[in-house]
C-alpha positions in Angstrom: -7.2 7.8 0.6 -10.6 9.4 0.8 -11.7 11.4 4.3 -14.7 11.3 5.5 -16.9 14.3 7.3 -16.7 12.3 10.6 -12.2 12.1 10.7 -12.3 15.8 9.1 -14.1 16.8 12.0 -11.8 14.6 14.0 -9.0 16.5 12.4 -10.0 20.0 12.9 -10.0 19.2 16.6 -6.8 18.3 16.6 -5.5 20.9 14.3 -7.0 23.6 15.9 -4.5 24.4 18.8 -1.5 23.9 16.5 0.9 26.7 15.3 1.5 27.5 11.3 4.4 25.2 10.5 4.7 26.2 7.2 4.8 29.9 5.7 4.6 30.8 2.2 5.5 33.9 1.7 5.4 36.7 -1.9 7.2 34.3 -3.6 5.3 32.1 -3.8 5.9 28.1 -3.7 9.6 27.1 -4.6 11.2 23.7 -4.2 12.6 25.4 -0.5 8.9 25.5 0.6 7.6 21.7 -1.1 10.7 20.4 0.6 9.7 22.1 4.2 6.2 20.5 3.3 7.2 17.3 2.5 9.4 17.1 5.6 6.4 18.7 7.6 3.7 15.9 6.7 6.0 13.1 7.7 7.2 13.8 11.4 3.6 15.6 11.7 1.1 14.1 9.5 -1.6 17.0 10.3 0.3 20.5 9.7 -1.0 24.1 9.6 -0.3 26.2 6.8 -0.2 30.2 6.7 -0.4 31.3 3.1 0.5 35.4 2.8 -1.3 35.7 -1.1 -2.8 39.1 -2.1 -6.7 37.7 -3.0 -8.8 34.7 -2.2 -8.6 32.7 -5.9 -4.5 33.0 -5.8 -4.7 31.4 -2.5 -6.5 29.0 -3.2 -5.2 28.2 -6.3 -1.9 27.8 -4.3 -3.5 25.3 -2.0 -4.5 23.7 -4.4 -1.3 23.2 -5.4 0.1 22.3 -2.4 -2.2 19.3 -2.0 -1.7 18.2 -5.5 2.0 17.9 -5.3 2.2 16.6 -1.5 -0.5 14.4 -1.8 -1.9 15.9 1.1 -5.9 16.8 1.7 -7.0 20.1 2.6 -9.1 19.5 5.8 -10.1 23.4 5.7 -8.9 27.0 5.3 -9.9 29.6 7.2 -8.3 32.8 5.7 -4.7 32.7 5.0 -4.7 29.6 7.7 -5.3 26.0 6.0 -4.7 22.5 7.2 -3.7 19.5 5.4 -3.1 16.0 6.5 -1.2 13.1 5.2 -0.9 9.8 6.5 2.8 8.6 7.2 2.5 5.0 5.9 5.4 4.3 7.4 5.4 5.2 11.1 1.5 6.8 11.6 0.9 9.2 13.9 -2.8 10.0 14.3 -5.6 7.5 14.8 -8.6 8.3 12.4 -12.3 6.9 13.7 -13.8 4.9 12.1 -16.7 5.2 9.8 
């Protein structure tokens, strides 16, 4: 499912007063921290998540991980601080506008 500008900037409003849910600390990502991610996305759908890597390219290249194996999209990242949303086809949560 593609996002467009108009329900990203939908989503960083509602993002923006949320907490970090999700840490991921030196070591890294480990199945402990996919499973807290996977069990994040579907009671929340639109989760913060604090990433504590040394430079900018092995954070993002952990992101980038992270929405590769959750199927989640990065909405943005603003530091160590990124968000990523995933619709719960099962029981959604958040109400994207339309085009």
């Amino acid at each position: 499912m593609s996002i467009t500008q108009k329900q990203k900037r939908h989503l960083k409003g509602l993002v923006h007063h949320l907490k970090p849910v999700v840490i991921v600390g030196q070591n890294g990502l480990n199945e402990g921290v996919f499973g807290e991610l996977e069990c994040a996305l579907l009671s929340h759908e639109l989760i913060k998540v604090r990433v504590n890597a040394g430079d900018r390219e092995e954070r993002q290249a952990l992101l980038d991980a992270i929405g590769t194996r959750t199927g989640a999209q990065l909405i943005h990242a603003i530091g160590h601080v990124a968000a990523f949303y995933r619709r719960n086809p099962d029981a959604p949560r958040i109400t994207l506008p339309a085009d």
